[in-house]
NUBA-299393 format. One line per field, with one value per residue (C-alpha): residue number from 0; x, y, z; residue in three letters. Coordinates in pm, 1 decimal. Layout:
N
i [NUM,...]
east [X,...]
north [Y,...]
up [Z,...]
aa [ALA,...]
//
This chain:
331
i [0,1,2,3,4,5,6,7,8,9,10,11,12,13,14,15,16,17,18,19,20,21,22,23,24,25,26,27,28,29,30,31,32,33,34,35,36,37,38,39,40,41,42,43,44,45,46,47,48,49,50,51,52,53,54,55,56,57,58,59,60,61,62,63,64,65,66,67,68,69,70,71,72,73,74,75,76,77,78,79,80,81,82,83,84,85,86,87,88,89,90,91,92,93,94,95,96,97,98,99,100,101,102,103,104,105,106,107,108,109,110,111,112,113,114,115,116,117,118,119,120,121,122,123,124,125,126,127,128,129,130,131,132,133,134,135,136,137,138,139,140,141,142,143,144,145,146,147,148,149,150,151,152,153,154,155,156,157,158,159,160,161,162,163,164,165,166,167,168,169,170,171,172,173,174,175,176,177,178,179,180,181,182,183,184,185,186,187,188,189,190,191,192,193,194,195,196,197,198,199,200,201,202,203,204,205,206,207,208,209,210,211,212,213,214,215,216,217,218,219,220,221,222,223,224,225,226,227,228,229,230,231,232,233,234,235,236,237,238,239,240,241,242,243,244,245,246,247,248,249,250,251,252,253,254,255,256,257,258,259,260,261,262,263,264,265,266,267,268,269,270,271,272,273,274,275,276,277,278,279,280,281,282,283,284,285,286,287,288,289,290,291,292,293,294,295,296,297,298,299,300,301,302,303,304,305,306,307,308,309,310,311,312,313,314,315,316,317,318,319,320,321,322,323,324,325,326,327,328,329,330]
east [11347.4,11576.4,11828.4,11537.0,11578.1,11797.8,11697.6,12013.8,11877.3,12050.9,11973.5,12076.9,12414.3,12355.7,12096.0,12355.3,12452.8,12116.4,12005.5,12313.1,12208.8,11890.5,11994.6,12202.1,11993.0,11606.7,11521.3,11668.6,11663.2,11682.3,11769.8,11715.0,11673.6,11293.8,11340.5,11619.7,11421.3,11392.9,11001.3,11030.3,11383.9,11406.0,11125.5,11230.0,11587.5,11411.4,11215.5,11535.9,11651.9,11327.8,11064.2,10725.9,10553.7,10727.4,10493.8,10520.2,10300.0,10190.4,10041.8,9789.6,9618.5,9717.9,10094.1,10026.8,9858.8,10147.0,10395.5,10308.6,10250.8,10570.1,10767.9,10562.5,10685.1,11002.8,10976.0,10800.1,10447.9,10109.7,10013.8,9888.7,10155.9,10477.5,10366.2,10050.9,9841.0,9528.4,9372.7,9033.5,8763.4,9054.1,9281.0,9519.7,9727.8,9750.1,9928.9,10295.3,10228.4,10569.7,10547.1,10225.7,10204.3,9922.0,9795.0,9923.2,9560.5,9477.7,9848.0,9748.5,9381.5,9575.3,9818.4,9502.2,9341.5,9648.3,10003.9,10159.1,10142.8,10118.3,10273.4,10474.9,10870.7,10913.0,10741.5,10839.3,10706.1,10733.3,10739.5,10769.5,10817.5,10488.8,10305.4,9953.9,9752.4,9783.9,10181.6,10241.1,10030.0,10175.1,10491.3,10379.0,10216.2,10504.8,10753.8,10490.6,10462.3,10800.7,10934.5,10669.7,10550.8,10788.7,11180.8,11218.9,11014.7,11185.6,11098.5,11260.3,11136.7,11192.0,11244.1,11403.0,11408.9,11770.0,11645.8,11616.1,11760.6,11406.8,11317.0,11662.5,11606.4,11227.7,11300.7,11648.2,11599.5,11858.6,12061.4,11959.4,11887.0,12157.0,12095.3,12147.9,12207.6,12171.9,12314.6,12184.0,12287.8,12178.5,11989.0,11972.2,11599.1,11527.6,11232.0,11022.5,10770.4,10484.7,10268.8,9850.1,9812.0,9576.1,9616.5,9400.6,9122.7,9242.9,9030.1,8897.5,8762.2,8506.3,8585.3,8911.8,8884.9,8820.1,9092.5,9391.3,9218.7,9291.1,9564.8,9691.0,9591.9,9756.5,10037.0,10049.2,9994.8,10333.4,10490.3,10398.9,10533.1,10872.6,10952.3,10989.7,10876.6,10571.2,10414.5,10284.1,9994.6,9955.1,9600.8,9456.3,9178.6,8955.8,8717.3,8999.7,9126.2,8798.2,8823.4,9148.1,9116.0,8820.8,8996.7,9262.6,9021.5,9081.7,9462.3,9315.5,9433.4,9799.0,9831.3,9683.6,9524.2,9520.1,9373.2,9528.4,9336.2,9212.6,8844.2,8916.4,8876.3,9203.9,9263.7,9199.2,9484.3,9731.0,9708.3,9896.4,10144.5,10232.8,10437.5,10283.4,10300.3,10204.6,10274.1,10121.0,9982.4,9906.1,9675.6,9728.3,9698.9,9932.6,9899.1,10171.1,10426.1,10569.3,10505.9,10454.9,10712.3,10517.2,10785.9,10904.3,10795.9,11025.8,10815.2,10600.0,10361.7,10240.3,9872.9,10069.2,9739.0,9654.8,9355.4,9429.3,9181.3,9065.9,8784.0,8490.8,8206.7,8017.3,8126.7,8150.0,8486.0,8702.8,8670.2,8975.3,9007.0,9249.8,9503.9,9817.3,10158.5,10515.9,10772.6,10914.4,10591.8,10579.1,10706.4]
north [3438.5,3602.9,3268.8,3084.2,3288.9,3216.8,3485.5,3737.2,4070.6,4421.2,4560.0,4214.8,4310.2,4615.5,4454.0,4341.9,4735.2,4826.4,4588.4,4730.4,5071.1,5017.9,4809.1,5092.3,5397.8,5257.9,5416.7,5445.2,5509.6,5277.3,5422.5,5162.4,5139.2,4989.3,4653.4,4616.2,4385.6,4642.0,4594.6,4206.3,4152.0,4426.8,4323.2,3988.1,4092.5,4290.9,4016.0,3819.0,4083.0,4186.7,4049.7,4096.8,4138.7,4370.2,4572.6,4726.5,5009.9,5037.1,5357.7,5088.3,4781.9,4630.9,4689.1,4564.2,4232.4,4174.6,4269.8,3965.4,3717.9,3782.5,3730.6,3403.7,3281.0,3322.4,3118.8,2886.5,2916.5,3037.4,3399.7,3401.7,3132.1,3395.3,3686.3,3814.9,4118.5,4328.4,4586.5,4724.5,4460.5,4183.7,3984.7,3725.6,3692.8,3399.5,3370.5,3253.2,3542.4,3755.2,4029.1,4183.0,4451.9,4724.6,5013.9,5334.0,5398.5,5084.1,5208.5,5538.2,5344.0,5158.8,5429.3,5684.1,5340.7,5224.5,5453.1,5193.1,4941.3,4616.3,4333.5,4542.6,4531.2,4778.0,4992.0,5022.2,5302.0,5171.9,5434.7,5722.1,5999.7,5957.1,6298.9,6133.2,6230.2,5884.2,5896.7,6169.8,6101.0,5769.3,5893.7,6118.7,5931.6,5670.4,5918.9,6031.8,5685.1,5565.4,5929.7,5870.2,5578.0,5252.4,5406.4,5040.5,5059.1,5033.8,5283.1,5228.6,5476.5,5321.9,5491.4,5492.8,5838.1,5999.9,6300.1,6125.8,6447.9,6581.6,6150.4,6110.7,6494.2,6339.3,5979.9,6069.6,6326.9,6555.6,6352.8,6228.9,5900.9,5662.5,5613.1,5340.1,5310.9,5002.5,5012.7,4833.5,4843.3,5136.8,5003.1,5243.0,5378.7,5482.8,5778.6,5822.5,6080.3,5994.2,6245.9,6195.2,6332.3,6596.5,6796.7,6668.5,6863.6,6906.4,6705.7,7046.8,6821.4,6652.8,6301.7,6251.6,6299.6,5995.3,6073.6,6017.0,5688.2,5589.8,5702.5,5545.1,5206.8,5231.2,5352.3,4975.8,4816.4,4963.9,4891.2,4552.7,4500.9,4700.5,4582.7,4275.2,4197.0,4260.3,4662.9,4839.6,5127.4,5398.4,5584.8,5806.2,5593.6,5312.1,5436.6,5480.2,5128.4,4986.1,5179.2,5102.4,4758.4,4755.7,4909.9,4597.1,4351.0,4166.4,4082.7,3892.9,3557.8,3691.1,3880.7,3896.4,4231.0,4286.9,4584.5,4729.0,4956.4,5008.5,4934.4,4569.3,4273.3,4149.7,3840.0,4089.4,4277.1,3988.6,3871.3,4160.3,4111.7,3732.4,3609.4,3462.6,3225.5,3489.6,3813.8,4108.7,4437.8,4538.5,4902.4,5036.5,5397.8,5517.0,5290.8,5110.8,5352.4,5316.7,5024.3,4731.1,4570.2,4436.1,4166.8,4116.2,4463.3,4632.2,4885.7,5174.8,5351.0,5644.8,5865.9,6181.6,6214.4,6184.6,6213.7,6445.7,6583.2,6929.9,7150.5,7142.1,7354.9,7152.0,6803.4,6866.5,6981.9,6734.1,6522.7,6339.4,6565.8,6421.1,6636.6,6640.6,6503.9,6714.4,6531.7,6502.0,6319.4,6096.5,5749.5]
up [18898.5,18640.6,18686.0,18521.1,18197.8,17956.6,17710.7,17650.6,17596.1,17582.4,17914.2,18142.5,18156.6,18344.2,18640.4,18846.0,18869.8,18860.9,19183.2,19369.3,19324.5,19427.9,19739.3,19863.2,19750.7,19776.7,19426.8,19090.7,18682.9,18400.1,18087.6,17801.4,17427.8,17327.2,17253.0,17533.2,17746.6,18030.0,18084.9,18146.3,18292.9,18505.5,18724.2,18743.0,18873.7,19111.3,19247.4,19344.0,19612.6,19762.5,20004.1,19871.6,19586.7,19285.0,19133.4,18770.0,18656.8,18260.2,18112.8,17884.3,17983.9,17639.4,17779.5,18085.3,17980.4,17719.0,17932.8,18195.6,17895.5,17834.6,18146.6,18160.7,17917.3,17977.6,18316.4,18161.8,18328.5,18305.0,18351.0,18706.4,18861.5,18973.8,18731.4,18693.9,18573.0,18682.6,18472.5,18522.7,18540.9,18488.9,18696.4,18730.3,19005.9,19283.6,19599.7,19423.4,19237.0,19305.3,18963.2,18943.0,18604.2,18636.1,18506.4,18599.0,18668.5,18900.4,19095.8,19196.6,19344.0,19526.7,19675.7,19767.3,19937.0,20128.3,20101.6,20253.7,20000.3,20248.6,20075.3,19810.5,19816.3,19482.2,19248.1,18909.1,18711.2,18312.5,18040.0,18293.6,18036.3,17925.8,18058.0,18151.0,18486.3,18610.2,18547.1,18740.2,19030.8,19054.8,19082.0,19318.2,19565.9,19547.0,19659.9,19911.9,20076.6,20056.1,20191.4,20477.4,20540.8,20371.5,20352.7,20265.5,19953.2,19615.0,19300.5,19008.2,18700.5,18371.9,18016.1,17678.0,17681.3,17805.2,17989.3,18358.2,18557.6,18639.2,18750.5,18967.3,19125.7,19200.4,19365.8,19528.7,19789.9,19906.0,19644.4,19298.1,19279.3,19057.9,18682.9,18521.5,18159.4,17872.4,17548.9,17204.9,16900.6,16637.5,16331.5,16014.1,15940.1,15604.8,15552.7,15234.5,15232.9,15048.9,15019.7,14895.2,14525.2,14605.3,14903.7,15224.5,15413.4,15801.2,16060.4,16265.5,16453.4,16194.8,15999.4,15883.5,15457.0,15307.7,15074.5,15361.3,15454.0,15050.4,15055.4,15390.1,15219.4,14872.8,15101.0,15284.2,14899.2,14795.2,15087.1,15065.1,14715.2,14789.0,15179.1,15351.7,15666.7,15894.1,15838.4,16139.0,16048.3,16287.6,16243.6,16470.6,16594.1,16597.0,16370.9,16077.7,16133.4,16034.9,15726.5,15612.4,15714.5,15485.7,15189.8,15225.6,15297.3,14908.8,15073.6,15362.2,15179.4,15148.3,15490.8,15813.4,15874.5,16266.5,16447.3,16758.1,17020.4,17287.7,17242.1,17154.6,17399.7,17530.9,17352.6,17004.4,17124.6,17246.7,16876.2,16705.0,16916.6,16804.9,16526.7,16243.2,16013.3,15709.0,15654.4,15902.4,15860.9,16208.3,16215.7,16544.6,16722.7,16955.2,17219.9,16987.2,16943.2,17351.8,17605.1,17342.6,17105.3,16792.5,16697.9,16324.5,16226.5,15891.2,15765.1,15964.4,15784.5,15958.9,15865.6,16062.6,16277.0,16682.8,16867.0,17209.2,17442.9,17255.3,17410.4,17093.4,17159.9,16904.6,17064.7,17414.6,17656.2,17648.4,17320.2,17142.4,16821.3,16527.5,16468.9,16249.8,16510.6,16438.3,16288.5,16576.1,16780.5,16475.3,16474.8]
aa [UNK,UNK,UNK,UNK,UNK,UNK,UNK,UNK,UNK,UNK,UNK,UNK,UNK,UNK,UNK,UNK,UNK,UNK,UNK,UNK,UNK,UNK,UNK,UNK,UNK,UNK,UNK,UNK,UNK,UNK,UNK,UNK,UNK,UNK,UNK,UNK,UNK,UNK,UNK,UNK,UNK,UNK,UNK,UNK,UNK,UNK,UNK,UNK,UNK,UNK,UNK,UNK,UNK,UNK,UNK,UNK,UNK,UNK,UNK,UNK,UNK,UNK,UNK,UNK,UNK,UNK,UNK,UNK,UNK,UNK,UNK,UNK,UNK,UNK,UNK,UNK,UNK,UNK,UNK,UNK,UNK,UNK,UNK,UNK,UNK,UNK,UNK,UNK,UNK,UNK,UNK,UNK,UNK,UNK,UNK,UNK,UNK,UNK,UNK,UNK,UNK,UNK,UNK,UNK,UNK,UNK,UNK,UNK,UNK,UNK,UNK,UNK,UNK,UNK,UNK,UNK,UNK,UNK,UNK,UNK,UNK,UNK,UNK,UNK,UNK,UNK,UNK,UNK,UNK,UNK,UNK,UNK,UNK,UNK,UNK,UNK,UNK,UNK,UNK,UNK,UNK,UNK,UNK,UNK,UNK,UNK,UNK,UNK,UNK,UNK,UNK,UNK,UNK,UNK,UNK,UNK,UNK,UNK,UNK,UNK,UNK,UNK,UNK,UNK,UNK,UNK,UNK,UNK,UNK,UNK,UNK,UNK,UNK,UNK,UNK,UNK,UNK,UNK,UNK,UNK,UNK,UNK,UNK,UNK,UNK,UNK,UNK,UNK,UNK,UNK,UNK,UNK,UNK,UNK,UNK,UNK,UNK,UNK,UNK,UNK,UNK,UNK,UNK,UNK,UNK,UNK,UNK,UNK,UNK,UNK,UNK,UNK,UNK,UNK,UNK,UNK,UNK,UNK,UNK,UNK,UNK,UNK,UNK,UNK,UNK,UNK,UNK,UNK,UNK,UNK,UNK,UNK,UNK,UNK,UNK,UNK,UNK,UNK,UNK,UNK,UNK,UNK,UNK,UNK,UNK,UNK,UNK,UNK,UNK,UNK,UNK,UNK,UNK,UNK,UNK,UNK,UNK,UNK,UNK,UNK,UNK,UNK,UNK,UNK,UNK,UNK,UNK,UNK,UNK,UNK,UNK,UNK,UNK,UNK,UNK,UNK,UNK,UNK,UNK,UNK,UNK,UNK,UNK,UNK,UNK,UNK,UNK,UNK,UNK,UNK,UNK,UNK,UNK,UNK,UNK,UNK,UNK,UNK,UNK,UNK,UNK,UNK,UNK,UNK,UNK,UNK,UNK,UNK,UNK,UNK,UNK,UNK,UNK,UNK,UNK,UNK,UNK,UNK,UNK,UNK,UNK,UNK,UNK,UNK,UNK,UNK,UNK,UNK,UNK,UNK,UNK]
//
């Protein structure tokens, strides 16, 4: 599959070592950049040197739809033909169907349902630094099953983050498992803290101040006048993107204003993710900031909120509360 790709990315030059280790180990890391190409060639290389169907796990269905879009494309075919997707309540897969990209979510279902994994040559675990339930069970339950049941499975973890000790120590046994590294080039980022004109009321868990959500959108105007390029918006939730969408709604005719999250219907959310012919503000929450590459992006302008999981007495346990990220969470 990956000889019908002619696209040169970052991380191809490295498969070759990366399907050797896992033909001689079983499991493996792949340390790579974002951007690097790791989510759609790896599992294409993958699918070259094992019987049965390759399966990749994403932490978001947005990711996981995009991802198989993607690898379509680059063979040339329809989503559903040799690579295809199933999220909850949505599927497209067929019996050439070799890739198959799921949620994390829909994984670990299938691993409490059937360890073995019938049909399955390889798991790949995308984005596993990402500390969510689902992550961590899938990983879990994968090293279960192939430590039990299917020595001949392969698990691959993927990751742009460097720290894979604690992942090699996990899938290799008495001996970690290889890592595998991709390099790309470094590109300079340039920060300008622009703070509101009047200090901003914290969420605690109410609205966030009407004030931010101004300033958030004068923020995009003067980006737009001083930057070139597409400008990705991170807000804290769905309810925030309507509003700042609505305080840019008189640039509609100049730039395409594109929500991104998770509420939205799939074909809502494959749209941010295409090139245009105009410029694009695309207003996303976090879902953006790992899994998905939103192509011809220059400028990031970041609210410095999150919704987590807080327990609010007045709310109910368990409600996402907006909260203000580190600098070092941010973007």
């Amino acid at each position: 599959m990956l000889s019908d790709v002619t696209l040169d990315l970052p991380v191809r030059p490295v498969l070759p070592a990366l399907v050797a280790a896992l033909d001689v180990a079983g499991a493996g890391v792949l340390v790579a950049p974002p951007g690097t190409g790791k989510t759609t060639l790896a599992p294409l290389a993958v699918a070259d040197r094992v019987t049965g169907r390759v399966v990749i796990a994403q932490p978001r269905r947005v990711a996981a739809r995009a991802a198989a879009r993607r690898m379509a494309e680059l063979l040339g075919e329809r989503v559903g033909d040799r690579v295809g997707y199933a999220v909850r309540g949505e599927r497209q897969v067929s019996r050439a169907t070799r890739v198959e990209v799921v949620t994390t979510g829909l994984l670990v279902r299938r691993l409490h349902h059937d360890p073995e994994l019938p049909g399955t040559g390889a798991v790949l675990l995308d984005e596993c630094h990402e500390r969510q339930l689902d992550a961590d069970l899938a990983l879990a339950f994968a090293v279960e099953a192939r430590a039990t049941l299917r020595p001949d499975l392969w698990l691959l973890a993927m990751s742009a983050t460097p720290d894979t000790d604690r992942f090699a120590a996990l899938l290799g046994g008495p001996d970690p498992a290889p890592v595998v590294r991709a390099e790309s080039a470094l590109h300079p980022v340039q920060r300008i803290w622009s703070p509101p004109a009047r200090p901003i009321a914290p969420p605690g868990g109410g609205p966030v101040d009407r004030a931010l959500l101004d300033h958030v959108a004068a923020t995009v105007r003067r980006a737009l006048r001083e930057r070139d390029g597409d400008v990705l918006v991170f807000l804290p939730g769905a309810g925030e993107i309507a509003a700042v969408t609505g305080r840019l709604a008189d640039l509609r005719d100049a730039v395409a204003l594109l929500p991104l999250h998770g509420r939205q219907g799939g074909s809502e959310q494959d749209a941010a993710l295409r090139p245009a012919e105009r410029r694009r503000v695309v207003l996303a929450t976090a879902l953006a900031e790992t899994s998905l590459t939103v192509p011809g992006v220059r400028v990031v302008v970041d609210a410095g909120l999150s919704r987590v999981p807080r327990t609010d007495l007045a709310r109910g346990p368990g409600a996402l509360i907006p909260v203000p990220v580190s600098r070092a969470a941010a973007p």
